[in-house]
C-alpha positions as CSV (number, residue, x, y, z in Angstrom):
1,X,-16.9,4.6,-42.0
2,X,-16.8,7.6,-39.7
3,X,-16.0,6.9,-35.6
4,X,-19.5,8.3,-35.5
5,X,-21.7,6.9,-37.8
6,X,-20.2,3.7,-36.5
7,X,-21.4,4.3,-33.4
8,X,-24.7,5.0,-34.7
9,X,-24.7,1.9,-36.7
10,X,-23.9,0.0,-33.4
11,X,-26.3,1.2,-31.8
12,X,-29.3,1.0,-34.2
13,X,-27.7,-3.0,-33.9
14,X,-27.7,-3.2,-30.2
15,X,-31.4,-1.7,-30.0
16,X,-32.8,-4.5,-32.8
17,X,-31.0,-7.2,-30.5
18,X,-32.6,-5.3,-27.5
19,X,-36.2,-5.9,-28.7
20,X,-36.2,-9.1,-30.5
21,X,-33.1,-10.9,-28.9
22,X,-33.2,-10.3,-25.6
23,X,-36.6,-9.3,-24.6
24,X,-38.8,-12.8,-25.4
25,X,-35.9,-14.5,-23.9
26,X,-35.8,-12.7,-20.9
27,X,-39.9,-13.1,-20.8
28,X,-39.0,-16.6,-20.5
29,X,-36.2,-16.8,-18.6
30,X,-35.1,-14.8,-16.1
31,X,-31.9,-13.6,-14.2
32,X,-30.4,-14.5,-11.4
33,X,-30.9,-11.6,-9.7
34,X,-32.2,-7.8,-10.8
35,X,-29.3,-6.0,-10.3
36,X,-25.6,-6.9,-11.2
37,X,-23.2,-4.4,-9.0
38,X,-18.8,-4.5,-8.1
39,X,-17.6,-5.2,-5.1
40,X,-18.5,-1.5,-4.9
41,X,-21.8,-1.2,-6.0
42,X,-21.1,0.1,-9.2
43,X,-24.0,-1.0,-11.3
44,X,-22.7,-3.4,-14.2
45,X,-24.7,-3.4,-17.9
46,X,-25.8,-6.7,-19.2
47,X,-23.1,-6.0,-21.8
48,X,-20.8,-3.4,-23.1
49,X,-20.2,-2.4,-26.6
50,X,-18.3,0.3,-28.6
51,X,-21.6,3.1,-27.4
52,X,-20.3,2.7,-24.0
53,X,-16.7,4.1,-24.8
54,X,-15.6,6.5,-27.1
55,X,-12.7,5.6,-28.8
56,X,-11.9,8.8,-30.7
57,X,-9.8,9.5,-28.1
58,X,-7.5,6.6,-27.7
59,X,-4.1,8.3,-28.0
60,X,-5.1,11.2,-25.0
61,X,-7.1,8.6,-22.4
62,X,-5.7,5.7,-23.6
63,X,-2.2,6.0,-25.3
64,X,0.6,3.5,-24.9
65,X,2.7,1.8,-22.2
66,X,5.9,3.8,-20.4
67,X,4.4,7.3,-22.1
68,X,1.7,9.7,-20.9
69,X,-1.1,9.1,-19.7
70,X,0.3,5.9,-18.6
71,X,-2.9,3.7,-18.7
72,X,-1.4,1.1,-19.7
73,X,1.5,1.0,-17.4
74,X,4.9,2.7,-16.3
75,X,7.3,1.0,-18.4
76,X,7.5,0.8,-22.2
77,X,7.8,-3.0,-22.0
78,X,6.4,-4.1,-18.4
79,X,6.2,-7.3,-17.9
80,X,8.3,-8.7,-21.0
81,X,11.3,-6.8,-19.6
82,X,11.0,-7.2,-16.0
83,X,8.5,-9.3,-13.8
84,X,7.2,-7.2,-10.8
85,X,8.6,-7.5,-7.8
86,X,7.9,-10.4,-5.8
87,X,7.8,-9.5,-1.9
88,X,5.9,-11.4,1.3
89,X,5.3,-9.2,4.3
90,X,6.7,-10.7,7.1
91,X,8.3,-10.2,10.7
92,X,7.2,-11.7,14.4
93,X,8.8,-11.9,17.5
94,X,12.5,-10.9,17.5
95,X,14.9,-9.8,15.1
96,X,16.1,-13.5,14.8
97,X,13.2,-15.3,14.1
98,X,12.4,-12.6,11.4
99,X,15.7,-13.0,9.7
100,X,15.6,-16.7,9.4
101,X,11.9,-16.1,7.9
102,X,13.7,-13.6,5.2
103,X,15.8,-16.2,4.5
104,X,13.4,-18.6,4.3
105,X,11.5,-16.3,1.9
106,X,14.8,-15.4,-0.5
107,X,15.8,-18.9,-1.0
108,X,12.2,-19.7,-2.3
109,X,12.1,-17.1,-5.1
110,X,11.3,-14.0,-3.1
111,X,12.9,-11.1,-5.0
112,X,11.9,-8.4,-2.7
113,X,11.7,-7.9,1.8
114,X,9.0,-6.4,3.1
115,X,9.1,-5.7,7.0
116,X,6.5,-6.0,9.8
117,X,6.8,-4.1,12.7
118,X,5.2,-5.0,15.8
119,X,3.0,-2.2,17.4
120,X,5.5,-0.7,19.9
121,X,7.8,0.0,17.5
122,X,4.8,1.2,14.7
123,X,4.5,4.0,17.8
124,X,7.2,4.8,18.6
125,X,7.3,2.7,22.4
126,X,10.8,0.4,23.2
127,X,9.5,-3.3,24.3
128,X,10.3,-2.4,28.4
129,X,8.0,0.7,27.5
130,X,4.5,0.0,30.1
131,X,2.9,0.7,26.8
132,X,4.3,-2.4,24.8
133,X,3.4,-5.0,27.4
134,X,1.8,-7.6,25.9
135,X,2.7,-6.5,22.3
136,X,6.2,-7.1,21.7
137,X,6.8,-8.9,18.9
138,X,3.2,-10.2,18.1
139,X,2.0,-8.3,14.9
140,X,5.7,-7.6,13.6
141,X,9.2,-7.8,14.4
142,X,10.0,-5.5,17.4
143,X,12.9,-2.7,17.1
144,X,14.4,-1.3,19.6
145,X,18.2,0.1,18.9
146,X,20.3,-0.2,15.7
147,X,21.6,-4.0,17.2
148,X,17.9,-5.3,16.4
149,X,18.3,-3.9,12.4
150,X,22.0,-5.7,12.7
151,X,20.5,-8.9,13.5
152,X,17.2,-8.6,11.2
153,X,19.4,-8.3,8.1
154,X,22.7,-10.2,9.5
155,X,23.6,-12.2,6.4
156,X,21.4,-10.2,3.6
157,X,23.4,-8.1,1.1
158,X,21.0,-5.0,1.2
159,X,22.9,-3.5,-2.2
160,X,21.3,-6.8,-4.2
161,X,17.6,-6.6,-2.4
162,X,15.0,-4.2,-2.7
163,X,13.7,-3.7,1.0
164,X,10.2,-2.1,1.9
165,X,9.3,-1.2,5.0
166,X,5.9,-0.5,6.6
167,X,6.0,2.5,9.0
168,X,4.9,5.7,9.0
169,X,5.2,7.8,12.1
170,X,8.5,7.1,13.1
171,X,9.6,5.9,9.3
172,X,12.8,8.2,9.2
173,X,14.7,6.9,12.2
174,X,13.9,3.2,11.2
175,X,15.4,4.2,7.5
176,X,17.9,5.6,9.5
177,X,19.1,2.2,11.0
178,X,18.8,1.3,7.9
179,X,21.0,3.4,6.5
180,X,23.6,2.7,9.4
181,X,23.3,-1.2,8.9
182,X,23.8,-0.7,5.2
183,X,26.9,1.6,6.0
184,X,28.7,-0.6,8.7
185,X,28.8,-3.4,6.1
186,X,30.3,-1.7,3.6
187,X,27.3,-0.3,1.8
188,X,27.1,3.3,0.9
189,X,23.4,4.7,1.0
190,X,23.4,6.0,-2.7
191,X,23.2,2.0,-3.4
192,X,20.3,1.5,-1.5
193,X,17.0,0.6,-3.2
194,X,13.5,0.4,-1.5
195,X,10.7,1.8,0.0
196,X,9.0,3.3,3.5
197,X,5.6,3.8,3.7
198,X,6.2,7.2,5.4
199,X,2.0,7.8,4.9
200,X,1.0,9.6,8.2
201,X,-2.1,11.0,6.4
202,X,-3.3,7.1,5.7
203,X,-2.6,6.6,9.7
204,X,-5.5,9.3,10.8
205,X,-8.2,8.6,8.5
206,X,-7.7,5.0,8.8
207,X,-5.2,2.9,11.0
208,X,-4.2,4.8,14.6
209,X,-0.6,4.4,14.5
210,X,-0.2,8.1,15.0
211,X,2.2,9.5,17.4
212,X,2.8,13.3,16.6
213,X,0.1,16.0,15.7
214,X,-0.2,16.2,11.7
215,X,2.3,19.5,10.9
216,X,5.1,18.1,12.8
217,X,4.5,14.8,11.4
218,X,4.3,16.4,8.1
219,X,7.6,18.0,8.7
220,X,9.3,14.8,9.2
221,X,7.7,13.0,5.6
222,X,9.2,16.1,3.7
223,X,12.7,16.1,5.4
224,X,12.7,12.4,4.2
225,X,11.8,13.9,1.1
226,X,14.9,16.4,1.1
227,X,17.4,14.1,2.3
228,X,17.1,11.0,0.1
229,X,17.1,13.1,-2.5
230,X,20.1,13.9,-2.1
231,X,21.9,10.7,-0.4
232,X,19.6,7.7,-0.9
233,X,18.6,8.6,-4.5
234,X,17.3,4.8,-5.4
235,X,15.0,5.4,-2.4
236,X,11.1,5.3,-2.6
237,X,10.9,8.2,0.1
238,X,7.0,7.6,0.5
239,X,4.4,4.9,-0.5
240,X,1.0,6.2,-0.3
241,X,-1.2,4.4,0.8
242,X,-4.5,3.5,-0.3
243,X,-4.2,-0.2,0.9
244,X,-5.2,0.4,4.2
245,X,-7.9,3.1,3.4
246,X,-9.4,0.0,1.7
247,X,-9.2,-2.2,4.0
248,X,-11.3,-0.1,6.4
249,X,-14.3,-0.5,4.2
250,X,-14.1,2.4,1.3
251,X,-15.2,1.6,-2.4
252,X,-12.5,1.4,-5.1
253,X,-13.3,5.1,-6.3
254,X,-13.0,6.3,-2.8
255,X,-9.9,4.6,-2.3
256,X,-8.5,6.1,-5.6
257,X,-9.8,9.8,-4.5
258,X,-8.6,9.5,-0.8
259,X,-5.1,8.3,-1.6
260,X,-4.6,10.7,-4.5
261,X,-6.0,14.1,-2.3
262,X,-3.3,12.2,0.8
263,X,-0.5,12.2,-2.4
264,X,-1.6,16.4,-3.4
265,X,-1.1,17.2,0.2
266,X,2.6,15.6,0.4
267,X,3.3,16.9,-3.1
268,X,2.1,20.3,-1.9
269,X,3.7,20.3,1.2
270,X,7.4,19.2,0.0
271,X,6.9,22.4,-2.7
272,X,6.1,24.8,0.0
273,X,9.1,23.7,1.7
274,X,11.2,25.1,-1.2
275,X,11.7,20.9,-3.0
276,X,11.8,20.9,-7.0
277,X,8.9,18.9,-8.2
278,X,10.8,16.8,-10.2
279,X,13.8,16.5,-7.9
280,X,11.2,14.6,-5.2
281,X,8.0,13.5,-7.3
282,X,9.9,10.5,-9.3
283,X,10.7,9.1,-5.7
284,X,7.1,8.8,-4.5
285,X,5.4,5.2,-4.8
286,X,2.0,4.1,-3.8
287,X,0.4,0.8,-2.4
288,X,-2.9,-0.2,-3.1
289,X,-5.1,-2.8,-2.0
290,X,-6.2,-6.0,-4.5
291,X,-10.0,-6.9,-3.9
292,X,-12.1,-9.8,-5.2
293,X,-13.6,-8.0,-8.6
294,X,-11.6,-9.0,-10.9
295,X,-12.7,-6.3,-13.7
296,X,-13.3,-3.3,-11.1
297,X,-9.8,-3.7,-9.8
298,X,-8.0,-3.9,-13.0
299,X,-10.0,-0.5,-14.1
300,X,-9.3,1.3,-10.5
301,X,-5.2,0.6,-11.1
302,X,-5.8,1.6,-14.6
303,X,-7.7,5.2,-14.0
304,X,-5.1,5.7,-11.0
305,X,-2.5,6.2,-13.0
306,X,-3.9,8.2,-15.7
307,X,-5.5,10.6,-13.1
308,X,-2.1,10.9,-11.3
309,X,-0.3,12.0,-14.4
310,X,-2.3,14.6,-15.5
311,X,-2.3,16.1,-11.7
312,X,1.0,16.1,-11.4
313,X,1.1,17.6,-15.1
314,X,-1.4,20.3,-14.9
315,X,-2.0,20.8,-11.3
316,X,1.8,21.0,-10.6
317,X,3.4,21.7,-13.6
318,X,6.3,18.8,-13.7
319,X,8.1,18.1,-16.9
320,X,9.9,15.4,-16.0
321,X,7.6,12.0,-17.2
322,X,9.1,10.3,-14.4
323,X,7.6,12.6,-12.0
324,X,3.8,11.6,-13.3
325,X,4.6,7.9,-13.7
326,X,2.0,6.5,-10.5
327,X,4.2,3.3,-9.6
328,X,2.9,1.1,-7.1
329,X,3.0,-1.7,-5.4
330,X,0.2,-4.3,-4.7
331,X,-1.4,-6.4,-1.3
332,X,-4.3,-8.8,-2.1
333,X,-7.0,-7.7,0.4
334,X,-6.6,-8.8,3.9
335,X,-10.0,-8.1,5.1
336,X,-11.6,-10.6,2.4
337,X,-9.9,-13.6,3.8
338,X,-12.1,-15.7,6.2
339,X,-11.7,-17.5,9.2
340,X,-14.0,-20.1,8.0
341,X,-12.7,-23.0,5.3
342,X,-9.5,-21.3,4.8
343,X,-8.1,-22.8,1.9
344,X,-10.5,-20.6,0.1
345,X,-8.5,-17.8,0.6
346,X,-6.1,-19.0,-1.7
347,X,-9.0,-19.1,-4.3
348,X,-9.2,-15.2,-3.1
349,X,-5.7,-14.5,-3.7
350,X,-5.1,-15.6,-6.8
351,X,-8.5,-13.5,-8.0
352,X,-6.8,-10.8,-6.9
353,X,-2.8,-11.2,-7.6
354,X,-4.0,-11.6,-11.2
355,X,-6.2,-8.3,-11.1
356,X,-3.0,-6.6,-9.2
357,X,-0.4,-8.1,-12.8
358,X,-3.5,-7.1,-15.1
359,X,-3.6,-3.7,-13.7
360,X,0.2,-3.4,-14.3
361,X,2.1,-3.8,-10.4
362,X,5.3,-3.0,-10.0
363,X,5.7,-5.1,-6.8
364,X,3.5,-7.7,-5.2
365,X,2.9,-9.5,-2.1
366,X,0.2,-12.4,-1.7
367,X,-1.2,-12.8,1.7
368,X,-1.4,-16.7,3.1
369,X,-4.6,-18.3,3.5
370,X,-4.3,-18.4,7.5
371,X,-3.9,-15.1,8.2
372,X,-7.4,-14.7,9.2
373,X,-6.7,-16.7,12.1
374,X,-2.8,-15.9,13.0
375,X,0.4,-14.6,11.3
376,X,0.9,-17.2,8.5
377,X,3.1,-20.1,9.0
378,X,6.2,-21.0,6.8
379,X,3.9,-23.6,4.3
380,X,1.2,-20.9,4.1
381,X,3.9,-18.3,3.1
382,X,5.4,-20.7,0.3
383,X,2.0,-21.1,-1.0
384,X,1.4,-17.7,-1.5
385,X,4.4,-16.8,-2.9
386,X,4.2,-19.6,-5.6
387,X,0.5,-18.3,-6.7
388,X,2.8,-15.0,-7.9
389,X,5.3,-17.8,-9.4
390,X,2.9,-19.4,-11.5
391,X,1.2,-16.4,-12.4
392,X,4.3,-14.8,-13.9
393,X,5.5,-18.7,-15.4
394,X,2.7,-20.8,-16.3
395,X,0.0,-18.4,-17.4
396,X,0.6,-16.4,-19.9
397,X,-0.6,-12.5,-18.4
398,X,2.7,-11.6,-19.2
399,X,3.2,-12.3,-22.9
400,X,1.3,-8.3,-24.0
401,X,1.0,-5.4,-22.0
402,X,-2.3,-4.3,-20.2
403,X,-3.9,-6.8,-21.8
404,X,-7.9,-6.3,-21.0
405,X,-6.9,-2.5,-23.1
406,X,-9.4,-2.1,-25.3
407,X,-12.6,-4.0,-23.3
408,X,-15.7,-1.9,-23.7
409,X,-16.5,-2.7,-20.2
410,X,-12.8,-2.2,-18.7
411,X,-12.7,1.1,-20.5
412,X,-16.2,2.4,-19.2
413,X,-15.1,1.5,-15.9
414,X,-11.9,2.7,-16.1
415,X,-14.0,6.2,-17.0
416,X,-16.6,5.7,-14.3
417,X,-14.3,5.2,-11.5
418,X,-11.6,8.3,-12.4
419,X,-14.4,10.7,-12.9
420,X,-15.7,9.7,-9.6
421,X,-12.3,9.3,-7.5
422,X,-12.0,13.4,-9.5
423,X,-15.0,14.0,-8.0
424,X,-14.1,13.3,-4.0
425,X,-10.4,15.3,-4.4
426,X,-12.6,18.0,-5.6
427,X,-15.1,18.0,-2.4
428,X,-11.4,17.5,-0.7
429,X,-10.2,20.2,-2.1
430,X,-13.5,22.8,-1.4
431,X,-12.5,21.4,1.9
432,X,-8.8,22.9,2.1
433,X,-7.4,19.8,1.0
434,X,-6.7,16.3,2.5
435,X,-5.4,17.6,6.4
436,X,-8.4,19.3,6.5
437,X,-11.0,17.2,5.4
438,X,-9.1,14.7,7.7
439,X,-9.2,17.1,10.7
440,X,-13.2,17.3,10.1
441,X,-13.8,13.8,9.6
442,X,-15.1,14.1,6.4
443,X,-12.6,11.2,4.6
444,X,-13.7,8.7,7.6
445,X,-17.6,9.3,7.6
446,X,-17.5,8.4,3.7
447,X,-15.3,5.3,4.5
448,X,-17.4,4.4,7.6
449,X,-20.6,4.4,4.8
450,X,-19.2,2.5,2.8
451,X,-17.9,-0.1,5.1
452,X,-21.1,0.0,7.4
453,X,-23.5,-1.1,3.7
454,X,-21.0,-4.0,2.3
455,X,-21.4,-5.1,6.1
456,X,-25.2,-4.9,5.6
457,X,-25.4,-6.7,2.0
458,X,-23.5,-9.6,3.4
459,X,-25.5,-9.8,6.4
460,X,-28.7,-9.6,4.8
461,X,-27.4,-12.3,2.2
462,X,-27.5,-9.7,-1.1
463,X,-23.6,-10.2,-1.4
464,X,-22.5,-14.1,-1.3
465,X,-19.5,-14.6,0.8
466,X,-18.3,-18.6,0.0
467,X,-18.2,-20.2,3.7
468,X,-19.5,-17.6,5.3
469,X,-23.2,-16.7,4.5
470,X,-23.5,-19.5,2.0
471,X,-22.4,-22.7,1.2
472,X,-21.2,-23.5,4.5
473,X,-19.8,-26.8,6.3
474,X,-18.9,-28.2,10.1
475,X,-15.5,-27.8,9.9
476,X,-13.3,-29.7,12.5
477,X,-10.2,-28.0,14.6
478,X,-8.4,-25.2,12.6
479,X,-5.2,-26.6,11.4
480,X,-1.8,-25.9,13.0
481,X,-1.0,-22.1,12.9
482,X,1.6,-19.6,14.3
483,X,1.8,-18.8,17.5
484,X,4.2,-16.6,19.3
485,X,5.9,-17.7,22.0
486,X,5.3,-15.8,25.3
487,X,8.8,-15.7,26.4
488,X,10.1,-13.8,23.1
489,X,8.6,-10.5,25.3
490,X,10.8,-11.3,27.9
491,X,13.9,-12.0,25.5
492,X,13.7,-8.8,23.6
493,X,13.3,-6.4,27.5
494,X,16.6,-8.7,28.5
495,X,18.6,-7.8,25.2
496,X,17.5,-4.2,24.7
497,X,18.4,-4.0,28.6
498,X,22.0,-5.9,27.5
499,X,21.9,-3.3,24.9
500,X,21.8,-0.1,27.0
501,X,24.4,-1.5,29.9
502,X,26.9,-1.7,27.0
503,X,26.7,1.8,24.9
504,X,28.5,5.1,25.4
505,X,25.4,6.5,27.6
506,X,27.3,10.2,27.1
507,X,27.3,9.6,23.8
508,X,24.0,9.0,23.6
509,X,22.7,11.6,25.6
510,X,24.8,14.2,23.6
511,X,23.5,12.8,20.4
512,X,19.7,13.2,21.9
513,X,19.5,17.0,23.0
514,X,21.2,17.5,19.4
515,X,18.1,16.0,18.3
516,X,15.8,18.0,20.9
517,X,17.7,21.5,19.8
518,X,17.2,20.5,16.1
519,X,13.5,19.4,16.6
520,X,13.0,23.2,17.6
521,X,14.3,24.8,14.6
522,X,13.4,24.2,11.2
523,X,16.6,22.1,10.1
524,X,16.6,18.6,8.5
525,X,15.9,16.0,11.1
526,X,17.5,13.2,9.2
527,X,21.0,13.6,9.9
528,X,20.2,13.7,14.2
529,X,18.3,11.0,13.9
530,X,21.4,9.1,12.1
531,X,23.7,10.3,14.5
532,X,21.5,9.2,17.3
533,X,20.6,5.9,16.1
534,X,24.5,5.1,15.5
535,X,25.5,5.4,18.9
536,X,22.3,2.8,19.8
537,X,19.8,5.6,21.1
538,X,16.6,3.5,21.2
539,X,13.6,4.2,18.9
540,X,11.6,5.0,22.4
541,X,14.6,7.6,23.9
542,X,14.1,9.4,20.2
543,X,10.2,9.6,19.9
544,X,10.2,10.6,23.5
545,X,12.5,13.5,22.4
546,X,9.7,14.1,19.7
547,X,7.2,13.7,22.2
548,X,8.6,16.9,24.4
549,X,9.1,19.1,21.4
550,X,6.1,18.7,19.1
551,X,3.6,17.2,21.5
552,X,0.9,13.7,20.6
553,X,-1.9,13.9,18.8
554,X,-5.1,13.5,20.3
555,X,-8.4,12.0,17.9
556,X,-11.2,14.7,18.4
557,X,-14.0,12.0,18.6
């Protein structure tokens, strides 16, 4: 039978079991509510059925894992060849209590670091710095010199573990401790394997942790680009970011379409600064966020990557399939974990971990069911890492790849949300792409929309949030969480004082107007910033460097 008079047969089925089937019952009984919608508030059918996809064209939407379109994931074999990487997002305090926590984390299965900073270092501010008081060491680890990056990794072989880091503005010179850590234990960088987030876009439509005005800042993400490239070849030089863009409120198509026009702009902007496509592009990785629809998320990774490749195919011409391979890694959400009854939030993160494997992650972290209420304590961490464990052991997702393939209703979503997440890096586009449609505030009005009605549904009871809105209890004193101790402020000023006394200050001030000269030119930043972070130039002496030359950006409210 013909792919089209099946269809027609189908349908001629589904309208007989329309009128007698469904309609007396429905006279009868009703629903539970009129209207079924995502987390994003698609609307959902009753059901799906072969009319709501068109399979006709399996092999060019569809296809087959490790080759284009790569719907169905990045790697010929996924999951049956190699799990995804498990990592736990983690640092507080000082350098020391972080690297016990990474130990912590390694001896309990976790096959992957990911790094915290605290919010002086995010912008660029040493821990003495008026602007860190009070902050030091509370949401991350604070970094000061290269001596902090000794201790944070003292005792990790950094050639056996993939390390991902989350910082943007001044990403390059904390890759370049890195780099110098790795080196001064023996560790060329062409062994080195991980990723910076390196997304300054992300940080002006949606978290703050700006410090430089966006073509400067741009300048910086493309010389990371060039150089690793070149010496750090195993490196993810950029994770784009949808994750956060998420978190502020957007809808799954928006935070497809944002974080795609975010990844043209890079793309565009490494070509215009003479890089081969297909010299940078295999090095870019993304991070998106894992929300509570189990079906909508699965579909958004899905679409993702099929719209990626075919951009990076037609709208910039690379040959190499690595270069239009979207590989990503994966945070449950963050801003769906409550304060109230929090051992729901493991419920939560499970949901989602599973979407995050069924949509085909390369790398994974699982956030702990306190982190609603404080940074997550050693028993929450181990919980959430073993919801990844038994996921990949004990049930079964992993045996076939992409495995909800062929769903009518994971298909037409799939559809609905790329056409859609097309449709906003069009309008970005008519805009002059992503820096502009930043610069106008376009990107964080839709986001703001979006956020401001899920806020609405929950508050007027239309969406059900467990222990918050409804079914809730008297709940008696939270149990025991993390807290920072108030003296690890004082500690890290002392040591990054200790730190200063005892380096070559000529040294250091040679190394820094290197950096100042080579800020004003056009030249490859990475290299200074090496130099300068080798003879324990502080991540506050080099942004303030930065500072003089290219200036701080400013939010036009």
């Amino acid at each position: 039978m013909k792919c089209e008079d099946y269809r027609k047969k189908i349908f001629e089925e589904y309208s007989n079991w329309e009128e007698n089937t469904l309609k007396p019952f429905i006279q009868e009984n009703t629903e539970q509510r009129e209207e079924f919608v995502t987390t994003s508030n698609q609307v959902v059918n009753r059901i799906y059925s072969p009319i709501d996809y068109d399979f006709e064209n399996y092999s060019e939407k569809i296809g087959f894992p490790g080759k284009y379109p790569f719907t169905r994931g990045v790697q010929p074999t996924m999951y049956r060849g190699k799990l995804w990487t498990m990592r736990q997002y983690a640092g507080f305090g000082t350098a020391k209590e972080s690297n016990q926590r990474y130990k912590f984390l390694l001896s309990q299965g976790t096959t992957g670091l990911s790094v915290a900073f605290d919010l002086p270092t995010q912008i660029g501010y040493d821990s003495d710095d008026l602007h860190s008081e009070g902050e030091v060491g509370r949401v991350g680890v604070a970094i000061d010199t290269l001596a902090d990056m000794e201790i944070l990794f003292d005792g990790i072989s950094l050639d056996k573990v993939s390390t991902s880091m989350t910082i943007n503005a001044p990403a390059s010179i904390l890759l370049a401790m890195y780099i110098v850590v790795s080196e001064k234990n023996g560790i060329s960088r062409n062994k080195l394997s991980g990723t910076v987030q390196n997304d300054i876009l992300k940080e002006y439509i949606a978290r703050g942790t700006y410090i430089f005005p966006p073509k400067p800042s741009m300048r910086l993400v493309t010389n990371l680009f060039e150089f690793c490239s070149k010496e750090v070849p195993k490196w993810n030089t950029i994770s784009i970011s949808g994750y956060h863009i998420r978190e502020a409120g957007s809808t799954a198509a928006q935070e497809i379409g944002f974080t795609l026009a975010n990844a043209i702009a890079y793309v565009q902007a490494a070509i215009d600064a003479g890089l081969d496509v297909d010299k940078f592009a295999r090095r870019i990785s993304f991070f998106f966020n894992a929300h509570n629809d189990l079906f909508e998320e699965v579909a958004k990774f899905r679409a993702a990557r099929r719209l990626w490749a075919r951009i990076m195919k037609e709208r910039f011409k690379a040959k190499d399939p690595r270069s239009m391979m979207l590989r990503f890694h994966t945070q449950t959400a963050g801003s769906s974990l409550t304060a109230q009854q929090t051992d729901n939030n493991i419920i939560r993160t499970t949901i989602q971990a599973l979407a995050a494997v069924l949509g085909g992650t390369q790398s994974l972290h699982t956030n702990s069911k306190d982190e609603a209420l404080a940074l997550p304590t050693k028993l929450s961490a181990q919980i959430a890492l073993r919801t990844q464990q038994i996921i990949a052991y004990e049930s079964g997702v992993i045996n076939t790849i992409d495995p909800l393939a062929g769903s009518y209703f994971v298909e037409a979503l799939t559809d609905q949300l790329e056409k859609e997440a097309e449709a906003y890096i069009n309008k970005i586009d008519e805009l002059g792409g992503a820096p502009s449609a930043i610069e106008i505030g376009y990107i964080q009005r839709e986001i703001q929309s979006s956020a401001y009605q899920y806020q609405r549904d929950i508050e007027s009871g239309k969406r059900i949030i467990v222990g918050v809105n409804k079914f809730i209890v008297e709940e008696e004193e939270s149990e025991e969480i993390l807290k920072i101790d108030p003296s690890i402020e004082k500690n890290q000023i002392e040591f990054l004082k200790k730190v200063k006394s005892e380096r070559n200050q000529e040294e250091v001030k040679s190394k820094l107007q290197a950096l100042r000269e080579a800020a004003k030119s056009d030249v490859n930043l990475m290299p200074y910033f090496i130099d300068a972070v080798r003879v324990y130039a502080s991540i506050g002496e080099i942004c303030g460097v930065l500072r003089e030359v290219f200036g701080e950006y400013r939010e036009n409210l």
